[in-house]
VOSE-731198 format. One record per residue: residue in three letters; x, y, z negated of N, C-alpha, C in turn; residue number from 1. Coordinates in Angstrom, 1 decimal. Each point is the difference from the previous one (the first is absolute). Layout:
BEGIN
(rec "ALA"; (X; Y; Z); (X; Y; Z); (X; Y; Z); NUM)
...
This chain:
BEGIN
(rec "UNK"; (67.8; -60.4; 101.0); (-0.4; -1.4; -0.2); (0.6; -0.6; -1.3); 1)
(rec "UNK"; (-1.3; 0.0; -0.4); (0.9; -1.4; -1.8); (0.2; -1.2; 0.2); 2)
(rec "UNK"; (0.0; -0.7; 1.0); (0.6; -1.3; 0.3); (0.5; -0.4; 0.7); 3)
(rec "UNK"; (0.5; -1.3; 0.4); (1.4; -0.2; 0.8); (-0.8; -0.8; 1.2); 4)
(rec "UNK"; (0.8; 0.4; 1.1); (-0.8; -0.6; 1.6); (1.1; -0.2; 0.7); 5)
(rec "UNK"; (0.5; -1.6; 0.3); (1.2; -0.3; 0.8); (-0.7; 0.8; 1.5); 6)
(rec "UNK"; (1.4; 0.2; 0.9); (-0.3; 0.7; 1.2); (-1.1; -0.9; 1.0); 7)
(rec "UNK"; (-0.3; -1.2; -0.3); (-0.6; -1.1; 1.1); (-1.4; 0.2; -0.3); 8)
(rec "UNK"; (-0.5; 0.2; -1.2); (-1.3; -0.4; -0.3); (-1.0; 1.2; 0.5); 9)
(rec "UNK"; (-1.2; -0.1; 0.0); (-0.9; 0.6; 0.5); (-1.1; 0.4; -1.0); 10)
(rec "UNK"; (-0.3; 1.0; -0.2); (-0.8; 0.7; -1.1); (-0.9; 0.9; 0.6); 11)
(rec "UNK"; (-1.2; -0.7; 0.4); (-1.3; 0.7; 1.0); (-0.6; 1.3; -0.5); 12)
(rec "UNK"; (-0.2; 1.1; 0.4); (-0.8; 1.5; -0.9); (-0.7; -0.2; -0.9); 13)
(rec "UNK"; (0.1; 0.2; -0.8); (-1.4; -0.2; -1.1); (0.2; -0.7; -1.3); 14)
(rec "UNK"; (1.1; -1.2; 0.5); (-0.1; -0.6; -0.9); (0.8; 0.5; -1.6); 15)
(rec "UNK"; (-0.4; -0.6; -1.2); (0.4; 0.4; -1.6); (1.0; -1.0; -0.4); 16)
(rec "UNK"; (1.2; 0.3; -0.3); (0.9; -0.3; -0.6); (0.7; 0.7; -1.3); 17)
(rec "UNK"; (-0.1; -0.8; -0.9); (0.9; 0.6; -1.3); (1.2; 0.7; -0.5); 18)
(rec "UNK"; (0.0; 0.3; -0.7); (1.2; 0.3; -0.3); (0.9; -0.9; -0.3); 19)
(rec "UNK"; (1.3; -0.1; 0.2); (0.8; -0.9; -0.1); (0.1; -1.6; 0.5); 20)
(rec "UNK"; (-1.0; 0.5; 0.8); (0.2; -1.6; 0.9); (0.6; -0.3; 1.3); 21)
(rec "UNK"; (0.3; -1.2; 0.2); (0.9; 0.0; 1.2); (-0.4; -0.8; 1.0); 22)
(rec "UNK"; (0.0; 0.5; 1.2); (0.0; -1.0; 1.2); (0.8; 0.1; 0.8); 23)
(rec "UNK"; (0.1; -1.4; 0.2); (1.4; -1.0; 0.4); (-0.4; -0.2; 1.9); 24)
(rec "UNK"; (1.3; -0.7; 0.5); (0.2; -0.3; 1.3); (-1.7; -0.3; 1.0); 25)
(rec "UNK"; (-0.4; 0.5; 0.6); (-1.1; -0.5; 1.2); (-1.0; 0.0; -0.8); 26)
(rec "UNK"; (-0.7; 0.5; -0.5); (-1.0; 0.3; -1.4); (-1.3; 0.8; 1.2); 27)
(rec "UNK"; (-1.1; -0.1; 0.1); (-1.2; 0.6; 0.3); (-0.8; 0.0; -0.6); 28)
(rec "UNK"; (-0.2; 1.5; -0.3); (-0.9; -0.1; -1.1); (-1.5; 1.6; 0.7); 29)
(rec "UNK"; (-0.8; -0.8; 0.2); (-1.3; 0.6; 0.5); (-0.3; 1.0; -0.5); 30)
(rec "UNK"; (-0.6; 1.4; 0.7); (-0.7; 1.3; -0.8); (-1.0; 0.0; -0.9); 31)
(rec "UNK"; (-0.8; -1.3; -0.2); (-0.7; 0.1; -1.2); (0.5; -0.4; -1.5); 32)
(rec "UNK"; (1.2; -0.7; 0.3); (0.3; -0.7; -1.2); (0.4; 1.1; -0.9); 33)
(rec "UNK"; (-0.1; -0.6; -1.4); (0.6; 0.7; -1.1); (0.8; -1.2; -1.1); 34)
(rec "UNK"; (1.1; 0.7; 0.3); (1.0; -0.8; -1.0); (0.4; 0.8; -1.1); 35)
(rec "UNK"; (0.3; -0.8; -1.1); (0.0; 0.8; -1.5); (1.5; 0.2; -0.1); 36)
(rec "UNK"; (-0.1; 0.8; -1.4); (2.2; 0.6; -0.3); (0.7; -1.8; -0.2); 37)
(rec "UNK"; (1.0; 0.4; 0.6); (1.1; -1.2; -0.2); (-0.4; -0.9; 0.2); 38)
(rec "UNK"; (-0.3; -0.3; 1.8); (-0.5; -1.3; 0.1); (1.2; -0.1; 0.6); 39)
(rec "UNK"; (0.1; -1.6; 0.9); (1.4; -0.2; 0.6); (-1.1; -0.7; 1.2); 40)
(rec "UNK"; (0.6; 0.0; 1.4); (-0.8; -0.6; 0.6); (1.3; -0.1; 1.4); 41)
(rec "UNK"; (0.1; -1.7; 0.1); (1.7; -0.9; 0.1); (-0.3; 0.2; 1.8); 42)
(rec "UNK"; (1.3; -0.4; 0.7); (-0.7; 0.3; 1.2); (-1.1; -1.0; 0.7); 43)
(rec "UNK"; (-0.4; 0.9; 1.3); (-0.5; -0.8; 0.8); (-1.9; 0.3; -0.2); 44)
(rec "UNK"; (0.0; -0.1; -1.6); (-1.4; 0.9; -0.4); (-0.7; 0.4; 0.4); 45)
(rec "UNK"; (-1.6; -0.1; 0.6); (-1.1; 0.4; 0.5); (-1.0; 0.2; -0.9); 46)
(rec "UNK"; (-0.2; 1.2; -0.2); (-1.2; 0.5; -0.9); (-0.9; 0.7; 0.5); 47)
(rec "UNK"; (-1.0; -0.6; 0.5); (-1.1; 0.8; 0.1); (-1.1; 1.1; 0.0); 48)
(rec "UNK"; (-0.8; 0.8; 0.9); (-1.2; 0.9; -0.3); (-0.6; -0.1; -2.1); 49)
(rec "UNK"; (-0.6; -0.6; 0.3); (-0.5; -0.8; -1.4); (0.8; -0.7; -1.0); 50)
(rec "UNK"; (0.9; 0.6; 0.0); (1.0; -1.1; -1.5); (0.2; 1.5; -0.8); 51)
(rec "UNK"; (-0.5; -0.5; -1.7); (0.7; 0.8; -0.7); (1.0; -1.0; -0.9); 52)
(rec "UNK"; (1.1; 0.7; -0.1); (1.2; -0.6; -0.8); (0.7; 0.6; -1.4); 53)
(rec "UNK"; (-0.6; -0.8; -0.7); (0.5; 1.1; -1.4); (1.2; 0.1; -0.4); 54)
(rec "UNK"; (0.1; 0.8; -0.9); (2.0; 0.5; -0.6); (0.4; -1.7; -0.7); 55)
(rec "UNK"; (1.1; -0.1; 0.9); (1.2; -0.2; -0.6); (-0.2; -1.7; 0.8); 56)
(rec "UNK"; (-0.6; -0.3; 0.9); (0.1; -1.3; 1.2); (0.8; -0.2; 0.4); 57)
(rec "UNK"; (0.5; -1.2; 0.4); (1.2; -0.2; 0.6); (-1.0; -0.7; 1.5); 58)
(rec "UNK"; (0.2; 0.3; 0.9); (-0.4; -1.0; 1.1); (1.9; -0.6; 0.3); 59)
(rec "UNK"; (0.0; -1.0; 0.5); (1.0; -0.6; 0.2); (-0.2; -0.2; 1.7); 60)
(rec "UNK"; (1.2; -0.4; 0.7); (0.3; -0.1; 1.2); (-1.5; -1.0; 0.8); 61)
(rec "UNK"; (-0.1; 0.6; 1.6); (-1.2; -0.6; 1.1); (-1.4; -0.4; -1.0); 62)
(rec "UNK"; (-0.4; 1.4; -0.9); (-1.6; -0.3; -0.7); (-0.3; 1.3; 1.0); 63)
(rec "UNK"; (-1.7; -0.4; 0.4); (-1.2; 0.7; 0.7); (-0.7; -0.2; -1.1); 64)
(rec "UNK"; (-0.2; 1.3; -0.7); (-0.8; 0.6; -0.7); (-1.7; 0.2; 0.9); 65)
(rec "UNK"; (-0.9; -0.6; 0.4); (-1.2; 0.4; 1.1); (-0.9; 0.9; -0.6); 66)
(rec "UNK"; (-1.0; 0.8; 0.8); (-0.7; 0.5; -1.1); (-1.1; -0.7; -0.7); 67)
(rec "UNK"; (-0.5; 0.7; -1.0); (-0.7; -0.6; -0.8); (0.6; -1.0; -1.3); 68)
(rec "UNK"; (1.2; 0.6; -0.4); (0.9; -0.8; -1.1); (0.7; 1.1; -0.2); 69)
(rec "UNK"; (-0.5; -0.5; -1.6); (0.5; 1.5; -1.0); (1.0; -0.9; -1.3); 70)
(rec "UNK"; (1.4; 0.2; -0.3); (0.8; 0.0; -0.4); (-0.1; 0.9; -1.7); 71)
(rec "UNK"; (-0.4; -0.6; -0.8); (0.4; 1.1; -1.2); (1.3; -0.2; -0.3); 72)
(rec "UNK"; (0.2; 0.7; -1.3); (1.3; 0.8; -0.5); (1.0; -1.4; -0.4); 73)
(rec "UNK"; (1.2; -0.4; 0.6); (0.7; -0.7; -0.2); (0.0; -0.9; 0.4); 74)
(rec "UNK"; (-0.7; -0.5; 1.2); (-0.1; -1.7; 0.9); (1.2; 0.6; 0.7); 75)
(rec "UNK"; (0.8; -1.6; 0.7); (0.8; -0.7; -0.1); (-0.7; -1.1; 1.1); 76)
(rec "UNK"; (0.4; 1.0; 1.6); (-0.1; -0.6; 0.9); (0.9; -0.9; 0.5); 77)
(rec "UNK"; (0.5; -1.4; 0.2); (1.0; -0.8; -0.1); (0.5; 0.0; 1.5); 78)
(rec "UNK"; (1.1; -0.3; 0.7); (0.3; 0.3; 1.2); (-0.9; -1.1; 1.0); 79)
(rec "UNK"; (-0.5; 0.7; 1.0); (-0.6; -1.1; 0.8); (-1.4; -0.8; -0.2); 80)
(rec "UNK"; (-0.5; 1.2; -1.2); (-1.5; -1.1; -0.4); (-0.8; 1.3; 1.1); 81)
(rec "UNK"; (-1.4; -0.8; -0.4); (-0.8; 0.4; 1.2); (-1.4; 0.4; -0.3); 82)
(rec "UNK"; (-0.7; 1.5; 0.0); (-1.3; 0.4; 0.0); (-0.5; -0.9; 0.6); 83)
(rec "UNK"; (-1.5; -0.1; 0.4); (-1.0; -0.1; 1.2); (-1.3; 1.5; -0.3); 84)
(rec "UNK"; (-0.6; 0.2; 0.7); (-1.7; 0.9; -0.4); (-0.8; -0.5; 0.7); 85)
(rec "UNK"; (0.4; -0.9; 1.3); (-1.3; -0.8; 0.8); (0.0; -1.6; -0.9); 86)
(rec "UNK"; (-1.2; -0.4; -0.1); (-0.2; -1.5; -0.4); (0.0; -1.1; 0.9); 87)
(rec "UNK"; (-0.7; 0.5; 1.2); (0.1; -0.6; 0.9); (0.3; 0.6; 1.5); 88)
(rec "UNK"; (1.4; 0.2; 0.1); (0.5; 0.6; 1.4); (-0.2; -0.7; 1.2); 89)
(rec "UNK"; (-0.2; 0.7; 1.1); (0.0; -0.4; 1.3); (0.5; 0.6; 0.5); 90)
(rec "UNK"; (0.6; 0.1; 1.2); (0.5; 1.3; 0.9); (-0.9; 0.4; 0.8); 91)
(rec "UNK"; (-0.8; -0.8; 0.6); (-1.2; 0.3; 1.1); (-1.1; 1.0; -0.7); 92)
(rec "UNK"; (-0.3; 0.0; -1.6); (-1.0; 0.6; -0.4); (0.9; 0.8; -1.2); 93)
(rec "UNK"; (-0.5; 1.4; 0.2); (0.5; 1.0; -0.9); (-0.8; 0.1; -1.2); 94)
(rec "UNK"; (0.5; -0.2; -1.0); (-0.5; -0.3; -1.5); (0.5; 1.0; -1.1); 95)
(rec "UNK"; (0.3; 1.1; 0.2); (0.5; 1.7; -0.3); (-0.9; 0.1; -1.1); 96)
(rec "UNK"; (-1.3; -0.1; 0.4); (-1.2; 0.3; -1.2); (0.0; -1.4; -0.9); 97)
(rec "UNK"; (0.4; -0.4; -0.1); (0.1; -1.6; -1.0); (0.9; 0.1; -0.6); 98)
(rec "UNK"; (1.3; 1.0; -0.1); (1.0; -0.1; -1.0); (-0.4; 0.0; -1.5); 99)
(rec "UNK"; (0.5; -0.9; -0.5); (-0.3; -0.7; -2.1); (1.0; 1.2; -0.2); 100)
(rec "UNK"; (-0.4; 0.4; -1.6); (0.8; 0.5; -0.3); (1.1; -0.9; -1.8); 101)
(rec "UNK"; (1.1; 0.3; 0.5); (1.2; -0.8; -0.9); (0.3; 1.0; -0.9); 102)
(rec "UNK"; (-0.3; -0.3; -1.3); (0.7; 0.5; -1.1); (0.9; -0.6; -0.8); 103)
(rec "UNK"; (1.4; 0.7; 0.0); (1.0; -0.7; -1.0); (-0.1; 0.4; -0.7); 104)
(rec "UNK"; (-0.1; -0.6; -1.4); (0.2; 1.0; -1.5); (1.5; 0.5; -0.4); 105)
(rec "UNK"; (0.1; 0.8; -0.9); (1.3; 0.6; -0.7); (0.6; -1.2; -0.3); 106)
(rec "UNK"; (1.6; 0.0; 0.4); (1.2; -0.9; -0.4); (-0.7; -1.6; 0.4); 107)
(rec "UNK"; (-0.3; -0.2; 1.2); (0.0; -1.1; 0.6); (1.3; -0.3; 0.8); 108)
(rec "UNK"; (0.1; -1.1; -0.1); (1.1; -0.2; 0.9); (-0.8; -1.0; 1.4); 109)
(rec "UNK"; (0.9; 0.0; 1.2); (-0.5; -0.6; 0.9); (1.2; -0.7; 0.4); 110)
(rec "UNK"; (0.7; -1.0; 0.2); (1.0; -0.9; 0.1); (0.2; 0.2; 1.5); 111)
(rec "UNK"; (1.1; -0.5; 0.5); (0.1; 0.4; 1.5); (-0.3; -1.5; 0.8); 112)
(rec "UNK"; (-0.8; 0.7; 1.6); (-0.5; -1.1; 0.7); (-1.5; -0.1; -0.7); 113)
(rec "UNK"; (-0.6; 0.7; -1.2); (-1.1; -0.9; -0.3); (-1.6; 0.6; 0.8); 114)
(rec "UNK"; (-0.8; -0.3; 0.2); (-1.0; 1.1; 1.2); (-1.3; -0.1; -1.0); 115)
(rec "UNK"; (-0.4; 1.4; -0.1); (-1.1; 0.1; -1.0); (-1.4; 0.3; 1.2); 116)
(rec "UNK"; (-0.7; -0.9; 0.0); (-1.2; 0.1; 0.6); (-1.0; 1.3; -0.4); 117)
(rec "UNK"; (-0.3; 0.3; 1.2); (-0.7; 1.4; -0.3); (-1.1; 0.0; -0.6); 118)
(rec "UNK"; (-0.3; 0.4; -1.1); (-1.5; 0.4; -1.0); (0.3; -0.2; -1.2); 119)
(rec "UNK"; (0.9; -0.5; -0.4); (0.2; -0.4; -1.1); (0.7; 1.0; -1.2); 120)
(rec "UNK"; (-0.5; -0.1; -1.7); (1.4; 0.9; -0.6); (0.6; -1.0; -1.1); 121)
(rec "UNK"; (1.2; 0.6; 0.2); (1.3; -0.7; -1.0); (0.2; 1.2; -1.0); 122)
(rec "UNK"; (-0.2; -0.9; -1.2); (-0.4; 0.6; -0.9); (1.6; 0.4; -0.7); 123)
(rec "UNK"; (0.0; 1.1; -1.0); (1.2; 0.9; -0.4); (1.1; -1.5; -0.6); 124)
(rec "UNK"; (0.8; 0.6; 0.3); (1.9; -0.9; -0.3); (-1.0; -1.8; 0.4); 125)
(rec "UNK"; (-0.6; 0.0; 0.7); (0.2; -1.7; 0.6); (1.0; 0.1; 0.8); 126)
(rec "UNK"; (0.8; -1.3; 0.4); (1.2; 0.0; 0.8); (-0.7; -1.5; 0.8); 127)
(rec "UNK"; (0.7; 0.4; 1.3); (-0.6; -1.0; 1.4); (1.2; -0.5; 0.4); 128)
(rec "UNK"; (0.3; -0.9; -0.1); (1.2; -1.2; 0.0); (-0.1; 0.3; 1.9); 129)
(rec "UNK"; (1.5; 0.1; 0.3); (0.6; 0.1; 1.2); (-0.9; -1.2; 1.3); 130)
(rec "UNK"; (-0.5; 0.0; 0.7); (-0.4; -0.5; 1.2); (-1.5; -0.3; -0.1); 131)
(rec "UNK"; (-0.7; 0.5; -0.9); (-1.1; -0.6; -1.0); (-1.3; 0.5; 0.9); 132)
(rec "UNK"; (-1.1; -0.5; 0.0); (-1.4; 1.0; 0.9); (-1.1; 0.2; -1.1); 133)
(rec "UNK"; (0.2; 1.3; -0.1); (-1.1; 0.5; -0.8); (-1.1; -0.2; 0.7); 134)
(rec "UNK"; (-1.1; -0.1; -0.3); (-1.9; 0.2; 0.8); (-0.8; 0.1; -1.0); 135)
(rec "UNK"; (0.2; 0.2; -1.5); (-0.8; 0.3; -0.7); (0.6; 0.7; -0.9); 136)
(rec "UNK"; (-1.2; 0.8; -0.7); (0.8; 0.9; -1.4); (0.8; -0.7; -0.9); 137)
(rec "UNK"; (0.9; 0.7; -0.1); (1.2; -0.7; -1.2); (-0.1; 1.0; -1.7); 138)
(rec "UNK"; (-0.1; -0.5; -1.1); (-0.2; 0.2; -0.7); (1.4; 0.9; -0.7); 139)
(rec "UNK"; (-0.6; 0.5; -0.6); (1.4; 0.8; -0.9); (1.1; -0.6; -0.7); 140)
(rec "UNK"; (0.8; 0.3; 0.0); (1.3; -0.9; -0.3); (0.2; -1.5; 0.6); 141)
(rec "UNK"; (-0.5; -0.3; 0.8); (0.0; -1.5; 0.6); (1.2; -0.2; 1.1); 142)
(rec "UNK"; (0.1; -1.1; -0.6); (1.6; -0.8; 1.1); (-0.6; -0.8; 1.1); 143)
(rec "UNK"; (0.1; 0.5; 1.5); (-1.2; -1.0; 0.6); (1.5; -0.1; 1.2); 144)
(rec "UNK"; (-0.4; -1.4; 0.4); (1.0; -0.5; 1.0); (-0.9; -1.0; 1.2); 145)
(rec "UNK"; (0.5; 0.1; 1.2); (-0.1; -1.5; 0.6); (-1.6; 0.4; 1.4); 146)
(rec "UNK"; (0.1; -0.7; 0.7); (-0.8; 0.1; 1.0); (-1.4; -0.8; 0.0); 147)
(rec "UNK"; (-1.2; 0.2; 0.0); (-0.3; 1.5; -0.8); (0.6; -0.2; -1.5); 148)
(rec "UNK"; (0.0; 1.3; -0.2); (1.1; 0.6; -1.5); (-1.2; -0.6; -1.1); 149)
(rec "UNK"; (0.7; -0.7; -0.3); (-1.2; -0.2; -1.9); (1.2; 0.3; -1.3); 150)
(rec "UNK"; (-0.5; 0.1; -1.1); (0.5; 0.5; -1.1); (0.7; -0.8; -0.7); 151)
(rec "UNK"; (0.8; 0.1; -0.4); (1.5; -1.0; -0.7); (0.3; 0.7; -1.2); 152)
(rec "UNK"; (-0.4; 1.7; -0.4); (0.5; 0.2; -1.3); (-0.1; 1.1; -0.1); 153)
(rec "UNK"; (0.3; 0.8; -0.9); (-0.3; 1.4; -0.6); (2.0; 0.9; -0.4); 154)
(rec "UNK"; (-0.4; 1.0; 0.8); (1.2; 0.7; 0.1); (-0.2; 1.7; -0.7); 155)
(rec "UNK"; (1.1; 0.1; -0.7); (0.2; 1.2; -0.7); (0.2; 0.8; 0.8); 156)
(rec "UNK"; (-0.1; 1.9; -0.8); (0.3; 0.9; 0.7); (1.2; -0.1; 0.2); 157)
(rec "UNK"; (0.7; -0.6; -0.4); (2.1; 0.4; 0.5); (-0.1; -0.7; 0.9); 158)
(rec "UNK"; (-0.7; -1.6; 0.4); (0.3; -0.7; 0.9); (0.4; -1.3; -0.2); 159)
(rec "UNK"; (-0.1; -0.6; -1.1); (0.5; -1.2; 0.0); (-1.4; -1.2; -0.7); 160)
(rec "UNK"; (-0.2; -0.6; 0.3); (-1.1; -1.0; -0.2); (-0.2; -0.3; -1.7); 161)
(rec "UNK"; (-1.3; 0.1; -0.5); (-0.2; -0.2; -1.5); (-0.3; -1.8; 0.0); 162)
(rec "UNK"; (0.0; -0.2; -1.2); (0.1; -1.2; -0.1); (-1.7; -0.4; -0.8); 163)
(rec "UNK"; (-0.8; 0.4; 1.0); (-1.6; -0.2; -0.8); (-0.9; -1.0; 1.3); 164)
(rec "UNK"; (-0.5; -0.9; -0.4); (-0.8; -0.8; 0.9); (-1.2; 0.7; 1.0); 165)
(rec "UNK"; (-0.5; -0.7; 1.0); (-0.6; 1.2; 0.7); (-1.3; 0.6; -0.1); 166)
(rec "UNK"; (-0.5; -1.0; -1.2); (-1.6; -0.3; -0.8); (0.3; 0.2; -0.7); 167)
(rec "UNK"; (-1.3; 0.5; -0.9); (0.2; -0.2; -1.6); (0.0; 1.5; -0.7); 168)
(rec "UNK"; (1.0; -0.3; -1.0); (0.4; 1.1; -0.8); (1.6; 0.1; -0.4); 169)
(rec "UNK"; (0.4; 0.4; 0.0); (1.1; 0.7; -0.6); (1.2; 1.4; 0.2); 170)
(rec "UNK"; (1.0; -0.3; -1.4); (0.6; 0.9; 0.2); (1.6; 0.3; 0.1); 171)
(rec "UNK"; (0.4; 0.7; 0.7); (1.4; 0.1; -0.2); (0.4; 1.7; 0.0); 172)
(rec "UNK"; (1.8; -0.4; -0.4); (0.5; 1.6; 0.2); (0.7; -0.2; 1.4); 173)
(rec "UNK"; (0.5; 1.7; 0.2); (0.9; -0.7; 1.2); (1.3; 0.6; -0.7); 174)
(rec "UNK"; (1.4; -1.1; 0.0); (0.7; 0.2; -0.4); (1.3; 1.4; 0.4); 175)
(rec "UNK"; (-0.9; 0.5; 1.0); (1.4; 0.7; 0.9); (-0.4; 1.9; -0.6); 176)
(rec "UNK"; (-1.5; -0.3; -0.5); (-1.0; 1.3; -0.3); (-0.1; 0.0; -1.4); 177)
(rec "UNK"; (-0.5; -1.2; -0.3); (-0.8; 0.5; -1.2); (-1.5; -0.3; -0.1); 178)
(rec "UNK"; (-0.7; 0.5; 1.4); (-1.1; -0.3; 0.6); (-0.7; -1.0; -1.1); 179)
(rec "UNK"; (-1.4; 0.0; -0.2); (-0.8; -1.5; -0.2); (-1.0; 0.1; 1.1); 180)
(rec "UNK"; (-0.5; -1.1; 0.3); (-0.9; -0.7; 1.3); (-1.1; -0.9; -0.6); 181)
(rec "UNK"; (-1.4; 0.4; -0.1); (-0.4; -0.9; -0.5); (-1.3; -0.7; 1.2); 182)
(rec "UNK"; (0.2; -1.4; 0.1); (-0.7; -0.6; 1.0); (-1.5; -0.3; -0.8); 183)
(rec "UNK"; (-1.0; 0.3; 0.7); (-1.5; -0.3; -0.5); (-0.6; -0.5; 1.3); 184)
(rec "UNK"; (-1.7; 0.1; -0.1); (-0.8; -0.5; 0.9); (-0.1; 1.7; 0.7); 185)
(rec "UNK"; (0.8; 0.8; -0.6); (-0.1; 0.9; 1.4); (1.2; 0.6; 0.5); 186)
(rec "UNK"; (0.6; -1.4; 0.2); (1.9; 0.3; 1.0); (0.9; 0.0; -1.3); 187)
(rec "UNK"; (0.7; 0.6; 1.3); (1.2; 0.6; -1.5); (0.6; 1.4; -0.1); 188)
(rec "UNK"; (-0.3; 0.4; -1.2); (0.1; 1.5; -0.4); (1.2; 0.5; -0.7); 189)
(rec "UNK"; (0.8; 0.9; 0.1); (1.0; 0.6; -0.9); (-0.4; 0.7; -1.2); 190)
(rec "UNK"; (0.3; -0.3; -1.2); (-0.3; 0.8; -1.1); (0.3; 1.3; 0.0); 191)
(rec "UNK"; (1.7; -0.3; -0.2); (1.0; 1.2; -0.2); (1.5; 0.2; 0.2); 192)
(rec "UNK"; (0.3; 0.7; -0.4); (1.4; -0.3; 1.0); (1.1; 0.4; -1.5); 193)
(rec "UNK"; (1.0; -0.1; -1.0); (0.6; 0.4; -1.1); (1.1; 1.1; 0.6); 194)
């Protein structure tokens, strides 16, 4: 085995795990899933038949990964936030065949407590402000906060918010990179990185 498995957790036949990743206290992680090298996944953790999880994730403590939500390379599950894959659950009526499917993009963050509504994708390094409800696509690099979450601002790859309006045009560096960002009528894009 190339990765680490506290004695509590449960790791069903089948399922793919990376190299160098670790799972922590009370962790269930279902025979379909596939998780990528050097993820970390905090306790308590429920991952699903249907979840792929790419290298180098952190899930943080009590996230249910459900199926039908796929994780790329570097999201930044925050402790306590929350999938859905049904839109409209019942308990009396089984809705199995109605699961949306959730795409995170690369280097998204998800803030803890925040619940991303199922069908939607959050586009690569957007960050989702702690307690926040996603239900629609979030654009790339976007700072979205608040119930339902709307947009407040544009955040860099390292993580700290640019200083560009949320319309319009412009441009900045980011001071911690190097990076330039330039905002147009189609989002906001990274040039290059020095």
């Amino acid at each position: 085995m190339s990765y680490q498995v506290h004695p509590s957790a449960i790791i069903d036949d089948g399922a793919q795990i990376g190299d160098g990743s670790r799972v922590w206290h009370f962790v269930h992680v279902c025979s379909g899933a596939r998780i990528g090298k050097g993820v970390s996944l905090g306790q308590n953790v429920f991952v699903g038949n249907k979840v792929v999880i790419g290298d180098h994730c952190k899930v943080q403590n009590n996230v249910s990964v459900y199926d039908n939500v796929t994780l790329e390379e570097g999201v930044f599950c925050g402790p306590s936030m929350v999938f859905t894959n049904v839109y409209n659950p019942r308990s009396l009526i089984e809705r199995k065949s109605q699961y949306r499917d959730t795409l995170v993009k690369r280097g998204a963050t998800l803030g803890a407590n925040c619940t991303i509504v199922c069908g939607v994708t959050i586009g690569e390094f957007a960050f989702i402000g702690a307690g926040a409800v996603i239900n629609k696509d979030v654009p790339a690099y976007a700072l979205m906060v608040g119930v339902p979450a709307r947009q407040i601002g544009w955040m860099s790859e390292f993580g700290e918010q640019l200083e560009l309006p949320l319309h319009g045009e412009g441009q900045v560096t980011c001071p911690h990179t190097g990076s330039r960002y330039v905002l147009s009528g189609n989002g906001l894009n990274k040039l290059d990185a020095q």
